[in-house]
KELONU-695614 format. One record per residue: z, y, x of N, C-alpha, C, CB in turn; residue in three letters. Coordinates in steps of 0.05 Angstrom, whole numbers, padded with zeros to 5 digits, always signed. Each point is the difference from the previous one (the first is absolute). Glycine has a CB too. Layout:
// KELONU-695614
ZYXZYXZYXZYXALA/...
//
This chain:
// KELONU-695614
+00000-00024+00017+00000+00024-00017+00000+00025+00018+00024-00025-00037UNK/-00044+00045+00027-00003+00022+00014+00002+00033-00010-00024-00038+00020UNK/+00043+00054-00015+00010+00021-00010-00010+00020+00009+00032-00018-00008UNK/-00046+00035-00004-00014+00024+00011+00002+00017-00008-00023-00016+00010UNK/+00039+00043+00006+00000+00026-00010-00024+00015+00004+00044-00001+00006UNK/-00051+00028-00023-00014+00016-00006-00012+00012+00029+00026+00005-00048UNK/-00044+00007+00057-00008+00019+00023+00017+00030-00011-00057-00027+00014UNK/+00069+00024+00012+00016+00018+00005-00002+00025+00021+00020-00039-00016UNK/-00016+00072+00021-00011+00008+00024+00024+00007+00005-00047+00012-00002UNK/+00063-00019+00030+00024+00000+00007-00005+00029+00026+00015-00064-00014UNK/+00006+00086+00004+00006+00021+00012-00001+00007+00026+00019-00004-00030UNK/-00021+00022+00049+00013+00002+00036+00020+00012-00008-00037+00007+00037UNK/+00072-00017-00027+00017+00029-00006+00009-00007+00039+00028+00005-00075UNK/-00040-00018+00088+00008+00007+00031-00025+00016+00020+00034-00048-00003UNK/-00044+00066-00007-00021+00024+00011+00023+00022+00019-00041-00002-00052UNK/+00053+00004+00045+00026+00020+00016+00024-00014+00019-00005+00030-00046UNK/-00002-00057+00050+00029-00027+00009-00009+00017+00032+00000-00070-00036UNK/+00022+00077+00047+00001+00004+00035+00015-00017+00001-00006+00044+00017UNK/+00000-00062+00008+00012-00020+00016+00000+00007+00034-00017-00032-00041UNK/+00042+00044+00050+00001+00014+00021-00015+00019+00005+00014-00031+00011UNK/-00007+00053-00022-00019+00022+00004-00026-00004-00004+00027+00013+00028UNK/-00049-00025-00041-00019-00002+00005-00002-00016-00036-00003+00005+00068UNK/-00027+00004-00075-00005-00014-00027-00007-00032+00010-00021+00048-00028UNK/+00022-00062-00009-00013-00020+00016-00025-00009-00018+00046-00016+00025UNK/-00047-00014-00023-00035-00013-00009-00004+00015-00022-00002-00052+00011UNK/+00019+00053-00028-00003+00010-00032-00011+00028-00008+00038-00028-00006UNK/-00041+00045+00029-00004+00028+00007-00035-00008+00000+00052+00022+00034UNK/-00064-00010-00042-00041-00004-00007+00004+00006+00034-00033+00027-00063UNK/+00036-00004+00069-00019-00001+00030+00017-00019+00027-00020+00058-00012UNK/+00040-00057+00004+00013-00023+00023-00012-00027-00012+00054+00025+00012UNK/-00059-00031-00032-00017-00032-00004-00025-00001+00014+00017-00005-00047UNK/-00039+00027+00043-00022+00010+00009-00003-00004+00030+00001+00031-00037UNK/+00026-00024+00048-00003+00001+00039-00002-00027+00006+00031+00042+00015UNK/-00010-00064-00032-00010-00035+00000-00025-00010+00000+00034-00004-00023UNK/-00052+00030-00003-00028-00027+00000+00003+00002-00033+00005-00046+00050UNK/+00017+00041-00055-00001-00004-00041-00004+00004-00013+00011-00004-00003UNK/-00022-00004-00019-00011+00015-00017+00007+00022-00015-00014-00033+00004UNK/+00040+00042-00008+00023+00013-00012+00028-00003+00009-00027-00004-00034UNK/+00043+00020+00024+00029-00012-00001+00010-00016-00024+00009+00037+00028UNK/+00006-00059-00009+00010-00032-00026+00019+00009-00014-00004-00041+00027UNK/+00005+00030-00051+00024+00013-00028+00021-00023+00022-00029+00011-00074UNK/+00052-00015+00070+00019-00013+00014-00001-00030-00016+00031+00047+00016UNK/-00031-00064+00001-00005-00027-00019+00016-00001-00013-00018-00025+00022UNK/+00056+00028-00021+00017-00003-00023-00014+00012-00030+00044+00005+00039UNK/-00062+00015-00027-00002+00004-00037-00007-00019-00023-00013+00038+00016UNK/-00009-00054+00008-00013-00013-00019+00017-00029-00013-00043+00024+00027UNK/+00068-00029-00020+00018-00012-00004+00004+00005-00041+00019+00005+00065UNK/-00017+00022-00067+00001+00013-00031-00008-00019-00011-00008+00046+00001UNK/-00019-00051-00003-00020-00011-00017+00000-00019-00006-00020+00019+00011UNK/+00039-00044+00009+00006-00024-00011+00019+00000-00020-00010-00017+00037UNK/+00036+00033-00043+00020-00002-00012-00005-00009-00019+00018+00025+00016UNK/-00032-00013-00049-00005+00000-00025-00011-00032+00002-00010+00058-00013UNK/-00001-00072+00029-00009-00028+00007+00024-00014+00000-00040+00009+00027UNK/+00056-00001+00000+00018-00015+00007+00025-00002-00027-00016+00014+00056UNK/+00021+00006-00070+00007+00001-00011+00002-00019-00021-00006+00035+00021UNK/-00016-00034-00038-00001-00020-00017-00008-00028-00003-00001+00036-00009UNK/+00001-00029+00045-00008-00038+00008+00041-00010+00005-00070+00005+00043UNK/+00082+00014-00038+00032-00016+00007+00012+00023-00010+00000-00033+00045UNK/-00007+00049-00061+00027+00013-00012+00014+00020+00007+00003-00033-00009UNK/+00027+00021+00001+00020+00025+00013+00011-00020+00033+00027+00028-00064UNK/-00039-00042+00059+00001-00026+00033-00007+00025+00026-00033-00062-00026UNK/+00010+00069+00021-00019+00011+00014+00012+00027+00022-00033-00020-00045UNK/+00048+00036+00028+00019+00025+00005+00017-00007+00021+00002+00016-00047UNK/+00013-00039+00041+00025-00017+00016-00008-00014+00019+00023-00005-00035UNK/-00035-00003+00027-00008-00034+00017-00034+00004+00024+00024-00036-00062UNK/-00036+00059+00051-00026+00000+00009-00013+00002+00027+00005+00015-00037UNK/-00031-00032+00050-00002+00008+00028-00025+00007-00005+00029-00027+00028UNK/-00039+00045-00018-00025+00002+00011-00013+00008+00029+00005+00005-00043UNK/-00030-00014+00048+00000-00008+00026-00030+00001+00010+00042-00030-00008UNK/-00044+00048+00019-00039+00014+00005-00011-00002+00026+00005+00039-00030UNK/-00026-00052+00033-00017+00007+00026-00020+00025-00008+00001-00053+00020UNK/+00004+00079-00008-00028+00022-00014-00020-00015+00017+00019+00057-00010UNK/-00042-00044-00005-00032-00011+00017-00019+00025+00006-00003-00048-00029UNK/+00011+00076+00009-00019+00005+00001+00013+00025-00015-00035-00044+00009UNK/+00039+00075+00006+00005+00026-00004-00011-00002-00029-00001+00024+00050UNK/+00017-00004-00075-00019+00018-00015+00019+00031+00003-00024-00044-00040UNK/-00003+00054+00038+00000+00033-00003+00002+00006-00031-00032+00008+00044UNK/+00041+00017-00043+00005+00012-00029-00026+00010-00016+00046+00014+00019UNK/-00050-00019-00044-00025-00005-00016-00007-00029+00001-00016+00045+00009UNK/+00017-00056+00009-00010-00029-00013+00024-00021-00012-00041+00003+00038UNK/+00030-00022-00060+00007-00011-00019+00011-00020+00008-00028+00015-00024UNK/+00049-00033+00024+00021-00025+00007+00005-00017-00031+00031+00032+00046UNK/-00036-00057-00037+00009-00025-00024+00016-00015+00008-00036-00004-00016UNK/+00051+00003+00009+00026-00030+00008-00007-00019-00027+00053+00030+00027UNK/-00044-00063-00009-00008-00017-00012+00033-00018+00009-00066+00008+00001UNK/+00067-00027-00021+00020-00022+00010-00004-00026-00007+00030+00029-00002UNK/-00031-00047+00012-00010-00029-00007+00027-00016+00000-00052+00003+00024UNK/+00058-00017-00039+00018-00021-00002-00016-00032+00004+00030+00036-00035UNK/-00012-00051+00045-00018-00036-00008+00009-00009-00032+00006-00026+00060UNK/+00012+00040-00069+00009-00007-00025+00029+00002-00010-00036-00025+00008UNK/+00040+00018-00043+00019+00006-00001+00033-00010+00018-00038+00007-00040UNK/+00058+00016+00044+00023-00003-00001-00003+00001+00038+00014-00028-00058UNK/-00035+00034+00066-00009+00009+00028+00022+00026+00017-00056-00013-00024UNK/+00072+00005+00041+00006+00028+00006-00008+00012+00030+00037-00009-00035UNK/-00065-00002+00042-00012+00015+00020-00030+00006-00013+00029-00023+00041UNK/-00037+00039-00035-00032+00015-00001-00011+00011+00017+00007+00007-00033UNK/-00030-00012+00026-00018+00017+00017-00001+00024+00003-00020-00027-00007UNK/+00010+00051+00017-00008+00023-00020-00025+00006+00031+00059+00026-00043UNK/-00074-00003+00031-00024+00016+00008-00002+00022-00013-00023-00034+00010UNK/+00018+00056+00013-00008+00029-00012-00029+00002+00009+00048+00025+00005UNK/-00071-00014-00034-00021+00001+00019-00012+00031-00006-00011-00057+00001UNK/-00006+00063+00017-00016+00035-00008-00019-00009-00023-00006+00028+00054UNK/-00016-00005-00069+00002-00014-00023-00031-00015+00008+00036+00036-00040UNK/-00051-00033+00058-00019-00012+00021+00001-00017+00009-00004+00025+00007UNK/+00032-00044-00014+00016-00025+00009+00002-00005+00025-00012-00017-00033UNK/+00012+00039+00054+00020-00001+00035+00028+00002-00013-00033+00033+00043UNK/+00045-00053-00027+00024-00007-00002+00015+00013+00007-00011-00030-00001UNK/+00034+00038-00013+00022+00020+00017+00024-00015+00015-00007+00036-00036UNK/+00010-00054+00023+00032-00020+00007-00008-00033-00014+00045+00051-00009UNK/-00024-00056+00024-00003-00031-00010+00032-00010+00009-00063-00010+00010UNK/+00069-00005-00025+00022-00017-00001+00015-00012-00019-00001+00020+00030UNK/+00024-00026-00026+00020-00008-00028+00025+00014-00010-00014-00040+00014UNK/+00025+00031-00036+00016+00011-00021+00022-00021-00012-00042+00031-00009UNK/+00071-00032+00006+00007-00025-00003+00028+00014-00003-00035-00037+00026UNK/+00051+00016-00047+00024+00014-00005+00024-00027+00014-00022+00037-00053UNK/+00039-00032+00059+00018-00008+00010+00009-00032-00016+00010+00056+00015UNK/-00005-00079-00010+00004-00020-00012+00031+00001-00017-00035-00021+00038UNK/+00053+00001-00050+00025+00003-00007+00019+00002+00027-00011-00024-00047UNK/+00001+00005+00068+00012+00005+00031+00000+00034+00010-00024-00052+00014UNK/+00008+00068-00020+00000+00023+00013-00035-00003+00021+00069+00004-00003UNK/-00070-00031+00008-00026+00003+00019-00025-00003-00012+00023-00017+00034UNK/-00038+00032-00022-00029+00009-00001-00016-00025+00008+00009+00050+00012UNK/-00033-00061-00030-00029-00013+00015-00005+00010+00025-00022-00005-00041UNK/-00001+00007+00054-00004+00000+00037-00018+00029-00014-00005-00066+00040UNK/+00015+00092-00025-00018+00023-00011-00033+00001+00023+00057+00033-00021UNK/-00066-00010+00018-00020+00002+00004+00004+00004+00030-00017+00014-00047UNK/+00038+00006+00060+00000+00005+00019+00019-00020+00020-00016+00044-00023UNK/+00043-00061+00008+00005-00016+00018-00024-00019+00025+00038+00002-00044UNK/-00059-00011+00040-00015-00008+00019-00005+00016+00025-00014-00021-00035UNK/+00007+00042+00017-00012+00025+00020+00019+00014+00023-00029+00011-00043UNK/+00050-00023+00028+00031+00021+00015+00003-00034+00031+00048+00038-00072UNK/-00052-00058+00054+00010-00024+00018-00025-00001+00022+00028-00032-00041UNK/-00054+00047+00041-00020-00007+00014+00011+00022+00024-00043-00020-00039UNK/+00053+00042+00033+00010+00027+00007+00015-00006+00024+00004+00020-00047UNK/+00015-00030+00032+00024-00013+00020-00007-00018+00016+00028+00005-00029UNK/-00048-00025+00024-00002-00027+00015-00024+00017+00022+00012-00050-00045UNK/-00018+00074+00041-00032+00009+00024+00010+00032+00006-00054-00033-00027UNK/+00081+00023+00043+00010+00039+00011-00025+00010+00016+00059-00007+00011UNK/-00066+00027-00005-00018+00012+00011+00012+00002+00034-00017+00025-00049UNK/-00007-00024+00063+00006+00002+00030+00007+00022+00004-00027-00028+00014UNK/+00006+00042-00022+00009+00034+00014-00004+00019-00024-00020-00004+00053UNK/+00031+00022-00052+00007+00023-00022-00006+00026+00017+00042-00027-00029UNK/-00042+00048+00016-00004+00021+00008+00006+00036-00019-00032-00043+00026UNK/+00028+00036-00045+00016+00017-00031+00028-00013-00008-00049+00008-00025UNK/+00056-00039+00018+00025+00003-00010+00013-00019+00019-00008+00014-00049UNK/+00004-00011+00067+00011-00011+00028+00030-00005+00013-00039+00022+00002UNK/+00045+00005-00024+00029+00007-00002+00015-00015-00016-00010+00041+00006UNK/-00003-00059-00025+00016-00021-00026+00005-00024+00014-00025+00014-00045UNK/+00045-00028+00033+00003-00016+00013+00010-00023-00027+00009+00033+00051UNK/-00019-00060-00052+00006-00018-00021+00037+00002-00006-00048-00035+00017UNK/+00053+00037-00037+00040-00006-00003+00005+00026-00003+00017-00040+00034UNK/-00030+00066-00021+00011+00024-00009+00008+00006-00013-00014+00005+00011UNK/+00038+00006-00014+00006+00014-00032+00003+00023-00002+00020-00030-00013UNK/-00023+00048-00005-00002+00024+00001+00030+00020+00008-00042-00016-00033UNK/+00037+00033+00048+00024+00015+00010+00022+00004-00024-00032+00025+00035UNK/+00026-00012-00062+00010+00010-00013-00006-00016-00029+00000+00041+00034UNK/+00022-00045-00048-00001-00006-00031-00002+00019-00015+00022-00032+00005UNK/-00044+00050-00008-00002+00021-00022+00006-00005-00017-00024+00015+00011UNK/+00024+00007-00040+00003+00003-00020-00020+00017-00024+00040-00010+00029UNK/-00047-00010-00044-00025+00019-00015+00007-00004-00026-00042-00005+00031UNK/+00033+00028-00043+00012+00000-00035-00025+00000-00016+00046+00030+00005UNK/-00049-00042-00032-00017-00009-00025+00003+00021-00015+00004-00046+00000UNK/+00013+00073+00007-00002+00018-00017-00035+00016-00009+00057+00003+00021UNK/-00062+00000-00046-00023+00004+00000-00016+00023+00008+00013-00027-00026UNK/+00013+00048+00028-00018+00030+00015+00014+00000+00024-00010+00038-00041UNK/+00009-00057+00060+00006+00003+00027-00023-00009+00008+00047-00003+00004UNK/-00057+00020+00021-00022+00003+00016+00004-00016+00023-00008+00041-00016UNK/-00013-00064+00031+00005-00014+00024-00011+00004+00021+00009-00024-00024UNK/-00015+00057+00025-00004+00012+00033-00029-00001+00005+00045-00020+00022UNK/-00051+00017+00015-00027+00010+00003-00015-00035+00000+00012+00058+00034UNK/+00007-00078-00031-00022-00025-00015-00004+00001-00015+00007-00025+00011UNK/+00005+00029-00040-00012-00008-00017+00015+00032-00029-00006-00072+00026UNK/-00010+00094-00018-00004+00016-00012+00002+00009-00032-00017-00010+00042UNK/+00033-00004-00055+00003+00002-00029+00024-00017-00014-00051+00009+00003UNK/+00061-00001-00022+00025-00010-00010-00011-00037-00026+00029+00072+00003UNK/-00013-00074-00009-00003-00021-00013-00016+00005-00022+00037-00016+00016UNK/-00018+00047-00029-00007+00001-00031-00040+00011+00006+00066+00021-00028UNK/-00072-00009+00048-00028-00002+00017-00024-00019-00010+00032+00009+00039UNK/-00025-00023-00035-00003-00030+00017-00003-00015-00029+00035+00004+00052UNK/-00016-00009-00072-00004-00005-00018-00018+00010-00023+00035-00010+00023UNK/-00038+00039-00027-00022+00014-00007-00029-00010-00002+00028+00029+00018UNK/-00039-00029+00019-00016-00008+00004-00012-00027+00004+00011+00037+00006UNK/+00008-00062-00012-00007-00024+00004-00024-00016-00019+00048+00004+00018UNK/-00065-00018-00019-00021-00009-00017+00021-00015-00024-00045-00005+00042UNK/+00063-00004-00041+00011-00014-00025+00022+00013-00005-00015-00041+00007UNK/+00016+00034-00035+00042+00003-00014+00011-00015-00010+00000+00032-00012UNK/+00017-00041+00026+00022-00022-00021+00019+00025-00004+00002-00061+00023UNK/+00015+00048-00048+00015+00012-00007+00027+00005+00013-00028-00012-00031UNK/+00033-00016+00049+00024-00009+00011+00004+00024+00029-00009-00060-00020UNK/-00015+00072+00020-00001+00020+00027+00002+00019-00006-00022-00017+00023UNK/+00026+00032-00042+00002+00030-00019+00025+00001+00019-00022+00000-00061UNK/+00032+00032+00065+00024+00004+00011+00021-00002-00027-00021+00031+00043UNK/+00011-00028-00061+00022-00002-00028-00001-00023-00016-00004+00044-00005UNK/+00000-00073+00018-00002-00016-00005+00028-00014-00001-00046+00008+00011UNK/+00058+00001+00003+00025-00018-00001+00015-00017-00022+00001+00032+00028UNK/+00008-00024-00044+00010-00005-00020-00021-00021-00014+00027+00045+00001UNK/-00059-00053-00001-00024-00020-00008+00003-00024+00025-00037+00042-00025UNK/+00048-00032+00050-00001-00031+00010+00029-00016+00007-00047+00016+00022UNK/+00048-00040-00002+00022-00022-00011+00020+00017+00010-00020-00052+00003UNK/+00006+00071+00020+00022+00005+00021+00008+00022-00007-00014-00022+00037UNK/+00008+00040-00057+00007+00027+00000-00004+00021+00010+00020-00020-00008UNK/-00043+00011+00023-00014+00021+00025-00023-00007-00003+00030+00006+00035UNK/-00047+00021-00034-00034-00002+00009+00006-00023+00029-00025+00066-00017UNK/-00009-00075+00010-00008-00010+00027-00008+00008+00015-00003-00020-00012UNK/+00005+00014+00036-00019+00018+00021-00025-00017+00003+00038+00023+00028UNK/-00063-00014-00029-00026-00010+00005+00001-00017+00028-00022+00042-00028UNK/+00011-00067+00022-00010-00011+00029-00009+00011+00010-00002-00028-00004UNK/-00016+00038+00009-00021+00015+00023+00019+00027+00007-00055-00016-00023UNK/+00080+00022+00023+00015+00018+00004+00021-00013+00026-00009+00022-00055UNK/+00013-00044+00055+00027-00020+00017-00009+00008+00030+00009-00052-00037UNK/-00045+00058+00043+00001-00008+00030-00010+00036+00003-00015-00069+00011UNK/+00029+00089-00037-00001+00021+00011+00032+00008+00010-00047+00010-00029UNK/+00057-00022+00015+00035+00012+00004+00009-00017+00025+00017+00010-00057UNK/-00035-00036+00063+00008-00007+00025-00007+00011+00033+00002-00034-00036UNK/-00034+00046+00021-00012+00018+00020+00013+00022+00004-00039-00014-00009UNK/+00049+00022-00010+00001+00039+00005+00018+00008+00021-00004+00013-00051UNK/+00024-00032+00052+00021+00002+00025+00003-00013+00027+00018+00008-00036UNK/-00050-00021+00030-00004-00018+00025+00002+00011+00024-00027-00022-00022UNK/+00022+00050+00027-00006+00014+00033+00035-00003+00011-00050+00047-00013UNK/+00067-00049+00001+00024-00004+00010+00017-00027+00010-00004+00039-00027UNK/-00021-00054+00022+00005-00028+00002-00002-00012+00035-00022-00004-00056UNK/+00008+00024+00070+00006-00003+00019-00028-00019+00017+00057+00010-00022UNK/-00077-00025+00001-00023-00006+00007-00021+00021+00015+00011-00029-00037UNK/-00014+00027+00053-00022+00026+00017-00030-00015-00001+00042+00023+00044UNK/-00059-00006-00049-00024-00004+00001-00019+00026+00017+00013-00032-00046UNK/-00020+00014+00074-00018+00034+00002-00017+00019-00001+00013-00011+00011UNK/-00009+00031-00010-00002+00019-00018-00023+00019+00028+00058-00004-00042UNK/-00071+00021+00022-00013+00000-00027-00015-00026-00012-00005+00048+00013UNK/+00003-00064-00033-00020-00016+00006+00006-00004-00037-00003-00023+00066UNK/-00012+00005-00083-00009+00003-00028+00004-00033-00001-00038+00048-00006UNK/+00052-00042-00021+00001-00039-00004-00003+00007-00026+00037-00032+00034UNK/-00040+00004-00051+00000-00006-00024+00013-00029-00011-00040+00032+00006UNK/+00038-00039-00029+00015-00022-00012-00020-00025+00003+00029+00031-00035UNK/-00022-00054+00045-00021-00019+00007+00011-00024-00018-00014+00017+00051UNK/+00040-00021-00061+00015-00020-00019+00016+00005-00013-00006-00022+00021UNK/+00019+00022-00044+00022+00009-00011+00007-00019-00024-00010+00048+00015UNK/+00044-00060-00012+00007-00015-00021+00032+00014+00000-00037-00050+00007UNK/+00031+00048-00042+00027+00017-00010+00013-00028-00024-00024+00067+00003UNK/+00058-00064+00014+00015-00020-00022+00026+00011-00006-00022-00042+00017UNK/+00020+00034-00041+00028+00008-00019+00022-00023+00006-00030+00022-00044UNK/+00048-00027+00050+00024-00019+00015+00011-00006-00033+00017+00028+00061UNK/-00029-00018-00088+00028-00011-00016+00005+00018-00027+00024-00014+00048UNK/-00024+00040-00037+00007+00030-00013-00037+00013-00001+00066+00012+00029UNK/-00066+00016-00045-00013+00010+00007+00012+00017+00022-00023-00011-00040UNK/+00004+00035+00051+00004+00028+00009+00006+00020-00020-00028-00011+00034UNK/+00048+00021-00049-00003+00019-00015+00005+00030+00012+00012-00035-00033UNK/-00024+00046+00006+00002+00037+00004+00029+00006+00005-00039+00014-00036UNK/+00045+00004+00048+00027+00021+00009+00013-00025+00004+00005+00052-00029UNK/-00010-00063+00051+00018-00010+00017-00011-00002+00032+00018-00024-00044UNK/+00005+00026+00063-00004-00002+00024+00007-00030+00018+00006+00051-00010UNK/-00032-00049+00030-00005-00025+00005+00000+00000+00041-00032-00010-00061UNK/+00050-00006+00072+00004+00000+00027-00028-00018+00009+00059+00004-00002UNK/-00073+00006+00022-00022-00015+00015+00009-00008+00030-00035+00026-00028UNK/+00033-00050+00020+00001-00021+00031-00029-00008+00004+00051-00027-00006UNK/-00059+00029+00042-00022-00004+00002-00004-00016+00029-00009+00041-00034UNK/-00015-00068+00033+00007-00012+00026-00029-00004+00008+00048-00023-00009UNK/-00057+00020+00031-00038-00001+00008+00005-00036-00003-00020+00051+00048UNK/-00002-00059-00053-00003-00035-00005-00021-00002+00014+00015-00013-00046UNK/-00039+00030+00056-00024-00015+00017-00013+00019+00003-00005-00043-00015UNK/-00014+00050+00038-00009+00011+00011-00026-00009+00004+00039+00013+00011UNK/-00072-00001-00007-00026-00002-00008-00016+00010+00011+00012-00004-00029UNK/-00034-00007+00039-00020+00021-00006-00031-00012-00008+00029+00033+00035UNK/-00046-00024-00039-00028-00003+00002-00017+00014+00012+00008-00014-00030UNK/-00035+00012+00031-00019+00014+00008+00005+00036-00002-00029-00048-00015UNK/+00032+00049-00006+00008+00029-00011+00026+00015+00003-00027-00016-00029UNK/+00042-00001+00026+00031+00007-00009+00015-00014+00010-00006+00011-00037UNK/+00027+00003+00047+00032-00011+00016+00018-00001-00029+00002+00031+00057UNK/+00015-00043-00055+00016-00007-00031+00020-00004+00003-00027-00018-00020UNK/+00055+00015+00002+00020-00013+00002+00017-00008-00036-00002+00027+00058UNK/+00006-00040-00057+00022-00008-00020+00020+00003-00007-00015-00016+00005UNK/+00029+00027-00020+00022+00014-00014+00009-00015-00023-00017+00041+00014UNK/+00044-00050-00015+00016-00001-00031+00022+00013+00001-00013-00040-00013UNK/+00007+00058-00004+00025+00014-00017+00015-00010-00025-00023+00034+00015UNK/+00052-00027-00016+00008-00011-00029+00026+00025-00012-00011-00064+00015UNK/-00004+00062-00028+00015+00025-00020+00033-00015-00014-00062+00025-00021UNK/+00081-00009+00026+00020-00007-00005+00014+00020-00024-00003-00023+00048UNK/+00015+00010-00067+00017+00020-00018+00017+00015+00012-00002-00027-00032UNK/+00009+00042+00030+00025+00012+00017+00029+00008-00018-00040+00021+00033UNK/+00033-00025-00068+00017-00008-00018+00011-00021+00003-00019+00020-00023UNK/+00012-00043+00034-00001-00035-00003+00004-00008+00027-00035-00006-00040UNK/+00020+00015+00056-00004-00007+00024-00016-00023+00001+00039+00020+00011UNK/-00063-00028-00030-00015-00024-00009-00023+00011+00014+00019-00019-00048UNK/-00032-00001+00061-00033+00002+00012-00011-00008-00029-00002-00018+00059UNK/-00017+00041-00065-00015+00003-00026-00027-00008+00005+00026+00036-00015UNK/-00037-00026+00040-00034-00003-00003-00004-00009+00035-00018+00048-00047UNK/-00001-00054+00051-00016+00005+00033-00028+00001-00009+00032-00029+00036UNK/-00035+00048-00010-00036+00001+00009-00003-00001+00028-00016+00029-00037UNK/-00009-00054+00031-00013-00007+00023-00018+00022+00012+00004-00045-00018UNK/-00010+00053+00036-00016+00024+00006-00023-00010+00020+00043+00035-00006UNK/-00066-00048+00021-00016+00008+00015-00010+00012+00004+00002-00015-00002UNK/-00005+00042+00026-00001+00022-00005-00024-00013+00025+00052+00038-00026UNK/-00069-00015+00019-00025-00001+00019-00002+00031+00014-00030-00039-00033UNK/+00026+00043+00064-00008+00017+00011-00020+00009+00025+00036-00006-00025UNK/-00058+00015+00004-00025+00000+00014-00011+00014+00031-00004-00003-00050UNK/+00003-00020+00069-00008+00007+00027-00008+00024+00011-00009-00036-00005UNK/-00016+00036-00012-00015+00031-00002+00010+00030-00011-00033-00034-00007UNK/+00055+00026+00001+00016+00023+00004+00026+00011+00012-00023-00008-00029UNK/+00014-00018+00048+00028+00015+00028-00017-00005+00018+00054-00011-00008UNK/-00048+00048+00022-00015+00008+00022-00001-00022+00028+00014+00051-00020UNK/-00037-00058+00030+00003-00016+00030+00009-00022-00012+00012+00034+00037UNK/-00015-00043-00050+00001-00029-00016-00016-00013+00024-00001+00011-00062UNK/+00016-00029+00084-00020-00020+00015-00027-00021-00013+00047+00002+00025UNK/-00071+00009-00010-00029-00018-00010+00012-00024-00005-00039+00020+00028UNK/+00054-00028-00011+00002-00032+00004+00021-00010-00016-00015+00002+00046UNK/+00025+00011-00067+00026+00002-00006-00011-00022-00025+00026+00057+00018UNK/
//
């Protein structure tokens, strides 16, 4: 069985994101100095578009219990059209497929979707392989994140809040209630005045929001990458531990590097963060992060490199 949302044209709200003094991919003419065709909307967005799917494929499961888990393939720029799809093998299934495609059918993402069993554990996601190939093929030589090191953990346990008119700086440039505005879908459960309509008494916070509140305070984490140089998102899997993330509450970020990368193009590294209640002191969510950062944009980048 196959679930398909509508074509959708998903927003840029990171055109203004500075990342150390300097803009980044998402900026039109800093994409342009790469080669690209434009600047990329941030892949979390396109995360939105599954919900209303995921939703009524597992429910109120989905909020609590939910993973999702993306390889991108393929930038879109703002004006063009995005479809998400989800495939199940059948009923009472709690892993899926899903695909985002342009409406020309280039693919944007690919991977799976899967809600937590009565154990608490997840089917094998999209990116566990990719993370185990990661780990099992460390790179020889580095030269951009050179400075990471596998086991790292981040200097500092920040603190970031779900309040809806708080702003999250020069990453990620706009507040929640923002953000929500402009997203291609609406559940109701994500309204800021929803509280009192869901189990928990609190709006939700949107998935495609978890690996912004884990980003926004990342530069204090103590990961160095050098600089000047332009990265982008190369994997991203977001999981709910149990609870959702709700509105007006504050959430402690622990953060540790898991693997280190590169390819032809791009030096890389791996990141999980996990968002902690700080009411509860309960790990609520993690995101997986593969963060990609392109060669060609750090100066004297060795030929041979």
């Amino acid at each position: 069985m196959t679930l398909t949302g509508p074509l959708r044209m998903p927003r840029q709200m990171l055109a203004d994101q500075v990342y150390d003094d300097h803009l980044s991919v998402h900026d039109d003419s800093t994409a342009a100095s790469l080669g690209l065709a434009g600047a990329p909307i941030e892949g979390p967005t396109h995360f939105t578009q599954f919900e209303p799917l995921l939703a009524a494929l597992w429910g109120r499961r989905w909020f609590s219990h939910g993973c999702l888990s993306a390889h991108f393939l393929n930038m879109v720029v703002e004006g063009e059209e995005v479809r998400a799809s989800v495939t199940v093998p059948g009923p009472g299934a709690n892993l899926a497929r899903i695909d985002a495609t342009k409406a020309d059918g280039v693919p944007v993402l690919t991977g799976t979707a899967s809600v937590a069993g009565e154990d608490g554990t997840h089917p094998e996601t999209e990116l566990a392989p990719r993370l185990a190939r990661a780990r099992d093929n460390p790179p020889e030589r580095l030269h951009i994140v050179d400075q990471l090191s596998v086991g790292q953990r981040g200097a500092i346990a920040d603190s970031v809040s779900t309040a809806v008119d708080v702003a999250y700086g020069d990453l990620y440039p706009f507040t929640l209630g923002q953000k929500l505005t402009s997203m291609t879908e609406h559940l109701s459960w994500h309204d800021p005045d929803a509280g009192a309509d869901t189990p928990w008494g609190r709006a939700v916070v949107p998935i495609e929001m978890l690996s912004v509140l884990t980003g926004s305070g990342s530069r204090g984490a103590g990961f160095a990458v050098r600089q000047p140089s332009l990265g982008l998102f190369v994997d991203l899997e977001v999981r709910l531990l149990g609870e959702p993330v709700l509105v007006d509450s504050t959430y402690r970020v622990e953060r540790e590097v898991l693997a280190l990368g590169q390819s032809r193009r791009i030096e890389s590294y791996w990141t999980l963060s996990t968002l902690i209640d700080e009411a509860t002191d309960t790990s609520t969510a993690q995101v997986l992060l593969h963060s990609g950062v392109f060669k060609a944009s750090y100066a004297g980048y060795p030929a041979d490199g």
